[in-house]
Backbone as JSON, one array per atom type, in Angstrom:
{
  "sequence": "XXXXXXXXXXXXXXXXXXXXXXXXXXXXXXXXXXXXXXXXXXXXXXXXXXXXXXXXXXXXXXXXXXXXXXXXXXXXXXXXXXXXXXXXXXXXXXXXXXXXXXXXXXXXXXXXXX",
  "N": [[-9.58, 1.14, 31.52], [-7.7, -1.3, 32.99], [-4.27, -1.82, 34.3], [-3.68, -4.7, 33.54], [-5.09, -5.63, 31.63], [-4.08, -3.4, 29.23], [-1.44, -4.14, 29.09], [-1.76, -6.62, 28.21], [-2.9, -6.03, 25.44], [-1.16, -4.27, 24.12], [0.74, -6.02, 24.16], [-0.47, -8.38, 22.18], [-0.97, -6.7, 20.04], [1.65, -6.43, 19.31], [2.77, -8.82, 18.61], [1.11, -9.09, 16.39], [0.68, -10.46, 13.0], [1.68, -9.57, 9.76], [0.98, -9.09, 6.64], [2.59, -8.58, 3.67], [2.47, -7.41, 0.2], [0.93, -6.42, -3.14], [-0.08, -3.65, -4.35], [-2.81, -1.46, -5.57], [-3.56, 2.02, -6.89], [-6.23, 3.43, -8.2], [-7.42, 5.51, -10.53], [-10.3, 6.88, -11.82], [-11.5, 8.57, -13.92], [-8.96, 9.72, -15.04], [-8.0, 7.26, -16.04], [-5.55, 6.54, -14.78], [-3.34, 4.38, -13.6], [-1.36, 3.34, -10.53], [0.52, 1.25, -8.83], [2.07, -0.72, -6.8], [4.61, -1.68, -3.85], [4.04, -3.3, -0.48], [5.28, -3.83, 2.66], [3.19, -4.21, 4.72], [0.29, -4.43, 4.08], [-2.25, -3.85, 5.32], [-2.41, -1.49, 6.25], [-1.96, 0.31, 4.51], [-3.28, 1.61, 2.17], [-4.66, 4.02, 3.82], [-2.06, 5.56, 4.68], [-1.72, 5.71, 2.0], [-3.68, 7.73, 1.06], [-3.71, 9.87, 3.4], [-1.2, 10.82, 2.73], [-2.11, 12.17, 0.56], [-4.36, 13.6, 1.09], [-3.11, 15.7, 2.27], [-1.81, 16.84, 0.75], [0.94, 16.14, 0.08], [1.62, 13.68, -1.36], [4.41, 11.51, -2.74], [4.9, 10.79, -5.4], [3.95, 12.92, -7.57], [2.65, 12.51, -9.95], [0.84, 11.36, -9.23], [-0.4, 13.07, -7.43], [-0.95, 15.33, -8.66], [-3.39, 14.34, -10.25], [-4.63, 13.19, -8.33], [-5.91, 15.98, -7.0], [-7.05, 17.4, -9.16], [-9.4, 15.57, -9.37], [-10.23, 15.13, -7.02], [-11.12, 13.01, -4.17], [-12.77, 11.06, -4.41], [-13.01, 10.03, -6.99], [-10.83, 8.03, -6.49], [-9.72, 4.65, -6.22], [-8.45, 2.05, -4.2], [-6.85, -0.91, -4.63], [-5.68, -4.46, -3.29], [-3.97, -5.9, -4.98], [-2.4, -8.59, -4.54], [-1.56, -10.65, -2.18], [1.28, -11.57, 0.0], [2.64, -13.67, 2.09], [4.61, -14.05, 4.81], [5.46, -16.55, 6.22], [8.41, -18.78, 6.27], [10.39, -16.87, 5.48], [13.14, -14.74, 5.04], [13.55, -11.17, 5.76], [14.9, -9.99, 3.83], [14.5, -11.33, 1.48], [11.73, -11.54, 1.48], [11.33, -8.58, 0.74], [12.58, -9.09, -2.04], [11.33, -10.61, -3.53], [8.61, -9.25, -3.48], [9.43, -6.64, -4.84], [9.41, -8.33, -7.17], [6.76, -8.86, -7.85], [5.67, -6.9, -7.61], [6.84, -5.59, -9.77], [5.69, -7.38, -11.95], [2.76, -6.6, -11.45], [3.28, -4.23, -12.53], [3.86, -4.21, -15.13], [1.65, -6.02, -16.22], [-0.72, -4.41, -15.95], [-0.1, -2.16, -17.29], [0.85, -0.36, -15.86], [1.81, 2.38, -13.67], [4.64, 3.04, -11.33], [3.69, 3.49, -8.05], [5.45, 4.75, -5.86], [8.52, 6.25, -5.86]],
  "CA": [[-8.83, -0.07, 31.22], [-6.87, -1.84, 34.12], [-2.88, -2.25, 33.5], [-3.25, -6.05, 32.71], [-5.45, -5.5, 29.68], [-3.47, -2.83, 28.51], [-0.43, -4.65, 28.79], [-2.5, -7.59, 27.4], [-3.14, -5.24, 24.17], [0.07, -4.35, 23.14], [1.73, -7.44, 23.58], [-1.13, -8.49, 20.92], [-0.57, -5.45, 19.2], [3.46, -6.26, 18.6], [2.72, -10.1, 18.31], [0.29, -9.09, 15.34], [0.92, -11.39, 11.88], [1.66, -8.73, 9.17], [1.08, -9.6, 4.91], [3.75, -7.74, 2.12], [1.71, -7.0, -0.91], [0.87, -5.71, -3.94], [-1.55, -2.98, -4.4], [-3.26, -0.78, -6.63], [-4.48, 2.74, -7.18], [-6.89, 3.74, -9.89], [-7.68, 7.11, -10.94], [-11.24, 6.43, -12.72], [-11.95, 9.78, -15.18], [-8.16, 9.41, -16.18], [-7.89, 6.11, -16.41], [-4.55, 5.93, -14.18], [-3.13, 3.79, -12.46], [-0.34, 3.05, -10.04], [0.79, 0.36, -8.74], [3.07, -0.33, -5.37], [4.32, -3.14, -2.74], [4.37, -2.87, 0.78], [5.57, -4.82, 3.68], [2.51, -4.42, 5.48], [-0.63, -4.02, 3.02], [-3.5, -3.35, 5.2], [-2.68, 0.03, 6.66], [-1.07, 1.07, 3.24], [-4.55, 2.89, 2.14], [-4.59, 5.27, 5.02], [-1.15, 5.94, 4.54], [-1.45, 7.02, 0.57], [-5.01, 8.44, 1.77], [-3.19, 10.63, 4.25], [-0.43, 11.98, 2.32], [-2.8, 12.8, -1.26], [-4.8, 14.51, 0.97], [-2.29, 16.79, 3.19], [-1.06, 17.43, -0.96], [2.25, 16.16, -0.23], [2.55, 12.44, -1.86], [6.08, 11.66, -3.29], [4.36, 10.45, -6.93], [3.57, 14.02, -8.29], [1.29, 12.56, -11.32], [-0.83, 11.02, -9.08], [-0.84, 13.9, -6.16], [-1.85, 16.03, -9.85], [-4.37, 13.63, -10.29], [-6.4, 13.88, -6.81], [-6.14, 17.81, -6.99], [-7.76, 17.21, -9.95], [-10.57, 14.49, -9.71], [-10.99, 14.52, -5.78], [-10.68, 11.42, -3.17], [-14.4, 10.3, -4.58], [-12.44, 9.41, -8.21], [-10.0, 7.56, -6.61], [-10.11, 3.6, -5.75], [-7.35, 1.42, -3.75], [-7.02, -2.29, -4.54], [-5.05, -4.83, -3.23], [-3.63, -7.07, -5.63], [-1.68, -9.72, -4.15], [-1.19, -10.8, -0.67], [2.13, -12.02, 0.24], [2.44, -14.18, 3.32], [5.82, -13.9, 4.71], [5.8, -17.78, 6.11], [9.47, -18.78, 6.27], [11.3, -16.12, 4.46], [13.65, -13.85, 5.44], [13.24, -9.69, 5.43], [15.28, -9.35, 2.51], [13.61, -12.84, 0.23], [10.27, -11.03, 1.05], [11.45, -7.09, -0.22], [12.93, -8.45, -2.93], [9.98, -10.98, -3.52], [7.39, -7.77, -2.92], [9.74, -6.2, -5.7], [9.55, -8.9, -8.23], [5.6, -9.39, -8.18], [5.11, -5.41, -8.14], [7.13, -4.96, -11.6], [4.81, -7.95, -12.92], [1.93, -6.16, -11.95], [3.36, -2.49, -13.43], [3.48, -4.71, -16.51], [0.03, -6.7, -16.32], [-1.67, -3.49, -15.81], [0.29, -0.94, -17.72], [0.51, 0.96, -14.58], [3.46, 3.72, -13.28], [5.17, 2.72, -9.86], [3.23, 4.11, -7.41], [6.3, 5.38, -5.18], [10.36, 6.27, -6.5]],
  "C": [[-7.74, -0.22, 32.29], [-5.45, -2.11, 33.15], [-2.4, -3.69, 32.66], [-3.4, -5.97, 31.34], [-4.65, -4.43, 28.96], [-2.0, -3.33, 28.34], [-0.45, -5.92, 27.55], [-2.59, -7.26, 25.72], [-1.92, -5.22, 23.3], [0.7, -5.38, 22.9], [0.74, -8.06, 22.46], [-0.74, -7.6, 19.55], [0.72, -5.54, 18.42], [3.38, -7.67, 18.13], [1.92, -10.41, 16.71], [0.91, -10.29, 14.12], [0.96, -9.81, 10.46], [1.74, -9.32, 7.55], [1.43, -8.23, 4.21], [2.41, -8.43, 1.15], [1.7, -6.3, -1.37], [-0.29, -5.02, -3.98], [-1.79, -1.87, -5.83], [-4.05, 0.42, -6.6], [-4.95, 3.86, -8.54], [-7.61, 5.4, -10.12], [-9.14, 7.17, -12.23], [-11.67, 7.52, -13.71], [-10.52, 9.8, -15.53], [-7.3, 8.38, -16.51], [-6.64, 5.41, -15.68], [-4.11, 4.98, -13.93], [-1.77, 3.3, -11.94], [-0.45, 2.1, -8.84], [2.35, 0.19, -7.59], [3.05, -1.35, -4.4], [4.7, -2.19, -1.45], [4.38, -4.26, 1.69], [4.78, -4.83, 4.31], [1.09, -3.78, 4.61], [-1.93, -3.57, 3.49], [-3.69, -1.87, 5.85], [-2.26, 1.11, 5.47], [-2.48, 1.84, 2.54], [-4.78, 3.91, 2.99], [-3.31, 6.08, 4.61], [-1.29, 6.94, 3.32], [-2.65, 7.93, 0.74], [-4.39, 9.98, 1.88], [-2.48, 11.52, 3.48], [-0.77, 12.96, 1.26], [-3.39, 13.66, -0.66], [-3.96, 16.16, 1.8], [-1.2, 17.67, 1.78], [0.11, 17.31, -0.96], [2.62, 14.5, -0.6], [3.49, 12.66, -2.68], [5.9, 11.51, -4.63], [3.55, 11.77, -7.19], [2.47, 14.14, -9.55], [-0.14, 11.97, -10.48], [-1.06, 11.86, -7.74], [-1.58, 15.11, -7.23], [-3.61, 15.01, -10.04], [-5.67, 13.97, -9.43], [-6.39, 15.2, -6.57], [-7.29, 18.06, -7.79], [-9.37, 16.48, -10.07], [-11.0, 14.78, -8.08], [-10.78, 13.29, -5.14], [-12.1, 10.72, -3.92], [-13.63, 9.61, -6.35], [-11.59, 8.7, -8.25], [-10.08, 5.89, -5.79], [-8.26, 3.01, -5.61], [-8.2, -0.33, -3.88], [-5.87, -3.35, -4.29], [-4.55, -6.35, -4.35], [-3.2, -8.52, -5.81], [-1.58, -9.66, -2.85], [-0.16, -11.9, -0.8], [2.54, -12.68, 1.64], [3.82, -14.48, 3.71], [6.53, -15.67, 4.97], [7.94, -17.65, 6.6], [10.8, -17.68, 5.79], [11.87, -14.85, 5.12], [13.06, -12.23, 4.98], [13.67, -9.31, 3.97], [14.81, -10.37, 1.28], [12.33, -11.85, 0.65], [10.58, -9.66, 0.53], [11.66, -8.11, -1.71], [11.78, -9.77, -3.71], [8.27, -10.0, -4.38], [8.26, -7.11, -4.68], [9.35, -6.53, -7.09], [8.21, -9.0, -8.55], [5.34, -8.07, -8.48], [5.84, -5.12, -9.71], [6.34, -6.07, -12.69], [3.82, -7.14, -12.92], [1.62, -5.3, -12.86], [3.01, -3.04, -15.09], [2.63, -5.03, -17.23], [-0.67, -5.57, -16.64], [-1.13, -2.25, -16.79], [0.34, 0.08, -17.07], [1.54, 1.93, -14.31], [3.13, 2.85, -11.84], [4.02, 4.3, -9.69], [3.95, 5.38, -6.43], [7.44, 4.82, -5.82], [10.01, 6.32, -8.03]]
}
């Protein structure tokens, strides 16, 4: 790769469009589930992925959970997509906040993270 295109890349790369959302993960033999927003929703599966399996996520019932059941019992869904549009950093957190404690509710779910 020549320096243009790689310059070409990142400036794509930082120019990206990023969607806040709500998501969801389900724990299918014990019926779990937790529930969690993020400012950037489509790398947020890798992320909880990553840390369940290195055995150190910050949610302890559901890092018990995948010890328990395995990555094959466990499903990620995104619930909502939030499109940031006009809105400041802090109108979309606290936005991202207000739709994730509907879902905890909708679903009967536990926060995913805190």
């Amino acid at each position: 790769m020549d320096r243009q295109s790689r310059r070409e890349r990142v400036r794509d790369f930082k120019e990206r469009k990023t969607a806040a959302g709500v998501y969801a993960v389900r724990c299918a033999p014990s019926g779990q589930v937790w529930v969690g927003g993020s400012r950037n929703i489509d790398p947020q599966r890798n992320s909880i992925w990553f840390s369940l399996k290195q055995g150190a996520h910050m949610n302890r019932a559901m890092q018990a959970a995948w010890t328990a059941h395995g990555e094959g019992a466990f499903a990620y869904e995104v619930l909502e997509r939030i499109e940031p549009g006009e809105m400041t950093p802090l109108g979309l957190a606290d936005l991202t906040r207000t739709r994730e404690r509907h879902w905890i509710a909708a679903l009967g779910a536990q926060k995913a993270v805190g």
